[in-house]
N, C-alpha and C positions, 0 to 999 in steps of 0.2 A: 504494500500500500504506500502512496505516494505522501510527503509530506510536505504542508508549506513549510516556508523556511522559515528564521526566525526572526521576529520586528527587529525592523533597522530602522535609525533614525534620520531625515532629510538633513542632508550636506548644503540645500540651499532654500529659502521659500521668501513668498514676497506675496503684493500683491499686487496687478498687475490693471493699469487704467485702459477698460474698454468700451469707455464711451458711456454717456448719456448717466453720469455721474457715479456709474458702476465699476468696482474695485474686485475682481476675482483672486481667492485664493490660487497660490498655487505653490506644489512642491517638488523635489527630485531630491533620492536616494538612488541608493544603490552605485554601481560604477559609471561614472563622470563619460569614460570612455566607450562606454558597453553601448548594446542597440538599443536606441530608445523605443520606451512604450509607454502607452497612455492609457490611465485608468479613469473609464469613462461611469458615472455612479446614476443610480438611477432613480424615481422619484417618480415623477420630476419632483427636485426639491430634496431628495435623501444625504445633503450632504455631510463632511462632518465625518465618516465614516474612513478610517484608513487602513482596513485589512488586506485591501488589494494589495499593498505593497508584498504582503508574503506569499503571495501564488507567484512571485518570480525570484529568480538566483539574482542576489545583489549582486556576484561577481563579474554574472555576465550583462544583465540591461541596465540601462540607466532610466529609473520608474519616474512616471511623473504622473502626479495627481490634482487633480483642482477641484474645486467647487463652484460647482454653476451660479449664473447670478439670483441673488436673492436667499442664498442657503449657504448654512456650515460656517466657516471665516469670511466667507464676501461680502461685501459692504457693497450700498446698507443694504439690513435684512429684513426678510418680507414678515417676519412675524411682528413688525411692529406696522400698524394698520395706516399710518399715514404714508409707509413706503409702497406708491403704486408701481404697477406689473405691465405697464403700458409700454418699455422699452425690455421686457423680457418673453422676448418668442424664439422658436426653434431656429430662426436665421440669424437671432443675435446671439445664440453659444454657438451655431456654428462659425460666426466669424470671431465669436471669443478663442472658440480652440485654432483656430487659426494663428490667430494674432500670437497665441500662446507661442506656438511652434514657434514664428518665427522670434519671438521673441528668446526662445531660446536657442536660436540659431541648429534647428531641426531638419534634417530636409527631406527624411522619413520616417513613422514613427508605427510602429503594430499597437492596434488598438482591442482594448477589451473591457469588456463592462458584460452589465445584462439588463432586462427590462426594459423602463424607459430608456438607459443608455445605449441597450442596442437598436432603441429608433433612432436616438439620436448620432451615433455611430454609422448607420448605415447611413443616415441624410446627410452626411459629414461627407464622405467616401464618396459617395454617386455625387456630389459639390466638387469635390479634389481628388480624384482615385489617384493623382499621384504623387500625391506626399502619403499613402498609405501601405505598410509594406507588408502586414496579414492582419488579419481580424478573428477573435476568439472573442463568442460571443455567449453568453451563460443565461439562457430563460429570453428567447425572441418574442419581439414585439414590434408589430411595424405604425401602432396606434392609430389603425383605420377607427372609422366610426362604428364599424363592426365590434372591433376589437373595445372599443369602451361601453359599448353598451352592454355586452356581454358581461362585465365586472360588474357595471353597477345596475343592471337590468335583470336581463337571460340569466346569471349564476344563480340566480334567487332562487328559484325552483328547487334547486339541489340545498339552500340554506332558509327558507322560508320565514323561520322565526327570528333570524338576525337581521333578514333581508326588512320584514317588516318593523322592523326595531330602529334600521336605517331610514326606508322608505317615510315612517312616521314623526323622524324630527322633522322635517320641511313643512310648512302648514298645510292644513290638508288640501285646501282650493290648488295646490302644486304637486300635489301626489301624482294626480296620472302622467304626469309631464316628464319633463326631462330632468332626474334628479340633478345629475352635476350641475346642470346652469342652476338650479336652485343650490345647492348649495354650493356655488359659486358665488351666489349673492348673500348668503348666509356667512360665508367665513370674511366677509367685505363691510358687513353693521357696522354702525355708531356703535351698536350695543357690544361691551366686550363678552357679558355672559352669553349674549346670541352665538357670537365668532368662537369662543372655548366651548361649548355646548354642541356647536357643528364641527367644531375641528377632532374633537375627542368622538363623536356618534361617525365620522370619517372614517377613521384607526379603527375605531371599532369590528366597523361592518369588514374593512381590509382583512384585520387580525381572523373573523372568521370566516374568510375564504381558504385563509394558512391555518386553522388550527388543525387541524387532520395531520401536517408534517411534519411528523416525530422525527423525525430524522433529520430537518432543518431547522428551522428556529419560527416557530410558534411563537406568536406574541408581538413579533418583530416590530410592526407599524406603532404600538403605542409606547414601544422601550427606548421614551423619546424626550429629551428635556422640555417643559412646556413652549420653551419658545423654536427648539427644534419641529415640534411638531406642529405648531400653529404654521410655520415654514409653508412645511410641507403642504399641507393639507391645502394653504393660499394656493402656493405653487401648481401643486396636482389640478385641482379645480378651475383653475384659470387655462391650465394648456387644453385640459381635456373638452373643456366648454368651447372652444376653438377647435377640436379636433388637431390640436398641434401644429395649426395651419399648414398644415399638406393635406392636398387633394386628398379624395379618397383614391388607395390604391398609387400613388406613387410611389413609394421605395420600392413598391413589389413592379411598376412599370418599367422603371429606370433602374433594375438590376445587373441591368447589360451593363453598364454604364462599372459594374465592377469585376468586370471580365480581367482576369491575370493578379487576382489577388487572392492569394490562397487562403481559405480560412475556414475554421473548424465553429460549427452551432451545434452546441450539446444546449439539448432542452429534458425536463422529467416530463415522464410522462402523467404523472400525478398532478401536473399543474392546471388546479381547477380556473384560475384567474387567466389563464393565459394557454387556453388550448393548443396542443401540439400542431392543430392544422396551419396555424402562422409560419412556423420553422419547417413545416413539410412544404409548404408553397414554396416559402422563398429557396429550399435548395434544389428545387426543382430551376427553379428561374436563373440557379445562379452556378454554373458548372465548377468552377474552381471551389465550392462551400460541400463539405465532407457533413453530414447530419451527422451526429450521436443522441439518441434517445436514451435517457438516463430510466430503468426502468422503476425504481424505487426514492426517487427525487418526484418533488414539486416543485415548487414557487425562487422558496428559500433555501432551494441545494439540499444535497445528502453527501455524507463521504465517497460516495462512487462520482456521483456527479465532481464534487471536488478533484478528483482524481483524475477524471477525464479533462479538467480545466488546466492542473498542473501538465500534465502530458502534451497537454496541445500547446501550452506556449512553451514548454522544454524543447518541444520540435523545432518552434519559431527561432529558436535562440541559437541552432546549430547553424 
């Protein structure tokens, strides 16, 4: 069985001005001279989080991680209610991760994340497929309108009583509608009990789509500082009531568009949030993309799946 390695700590970090009064974290460990890679986190909003660094050998890459704006170390941050989300959409982190690169004088870099990050990741790539040098990607998601309505819609069926426990904070004249844009407006009130009342009923409904995965981390969405997760939940709500502003069906249209880039999608097959048929399409679409089906993983990983993530960028690193 494969093992991360053990926390290292960044040799450099800052934050880095990308406009429209936004400050991204950003860090790098590991070797200065090694291939660089980028740990892309997902959310949208989860950041804050630095375990990616040990799914790679410090001796070979040189890791580098940031926080999207609005989340984690970047300034300012969106759980405080006067910082609006009007210059934070899917074309302004991709030209953040840009700007990053060069700013670190990158000229290619393997990219890897999961979830949101892997839409973000792919919209990234099919932008610049050549500053990209392989992609490993952990739990696909291309966040069609399909794909969200199904979280907070379609999974209900399968969770009924949490669904209606979710469905039930939004006032009732919004029930048949479209949750997210209600609480979209709900995590946005004057009122702060309104905003902490729908940001926590959020977590909630998330936590019990993952509670089934013993073998990942059950609980995950609410093991969150209150102002981490008011973050989030802004954050979440606002791309998703956008639809992430991509078309529907783009990344999966302009897949060609990543022809000659190798890269490896381990998805569980357990993931009730995130249907394995997202990751069957796109490696269908995408010939140089190897699928791995984790059979005892969901959402939030299992040690197999872990295993399969170390492996596929140990490969990268040869």
């Amino acid at each position: 069985m494969a093992r991360p390695f053990p926390p290292v700590e960044p040799y450099a970090h800052g934050l880095l001005e990308v406009g429209d009064g936004n400050r991204i974290y950003w860090e790098t460990s590991g070797n200065p001279q090694g291939k660089a890679a980028l740990c892309v986190h997902g959310g949208p909003g989860s950041g804050g989080r630095r375990g990616g660094r040990t799914m790679f050998d410090p001796e070979v890459f040189r890791i580098v991680l940031f926080d999207q704006r609005g989340c984690g170390e970047s300034l300012p941050h969106a759980s405080d209610p006067s910082v609006g989300l009007d210059h934070n959409t899917t074309d302004h982190l991709i030209a953040d991760m840009e700007r990053l690169r060069e700013h670190l004088g990158i000229e290619r870099w393997l990219l890897y994340g999961g979830s949101w990050g892997s839409t973000l990741i792919l919209a990234y790539a099919e932008r610049y497929p050549e500053r990209v040098s392989e992609i490993v990607i952990s739990g696909v998601t291309m966040t069609r309108p399909d794909e969200i309505h199904w979280l907070y819609h379609g999974v209900g069926r399968l969770l009924p009583g949490p669904w209606e426990t979710f469905r039930d904070t939004v006032p009732e004249a919004e029930r048949g509608g479209n949750l997210v844009t209600a609480f979209n407006r709900l995590v946005n009130s004057p009122d702060e009990a309104v905003r902490v009342m729908a940001a926590r009923a959020w977590c909630a409904w998330e936590d019990a789509v993952i509670a089934h995965e013993a073998l990942g981390s059950p609980g995950y969405y609410s093991d969150k500082t209150d102002d981490a997760l008011m973050a989030f939940v802004r954050i979440c709500a606002h791309y998703f009531a956008h639809d992430a502003w991509l078309e529907d069906g783009q990344l999966l249209r302009d897949a060609h568009r990543l022809a000659g880039i190798p890269a490896v999608l381990i998805h569980g097959r357990l993931d009730l949030g995130s249907p394995l048929k997202t990751a069957w399409e796109l490696s269908k679409a995408w010939p140089d993309a190897e699928l791995k089906v984790i059979d005892d993983s969901g959402h939030t990983g299992s040690p197999t799946l872990r295993d399969a993530v170390l492996d596929a960028i140990a490969r990268f690193g040869k």
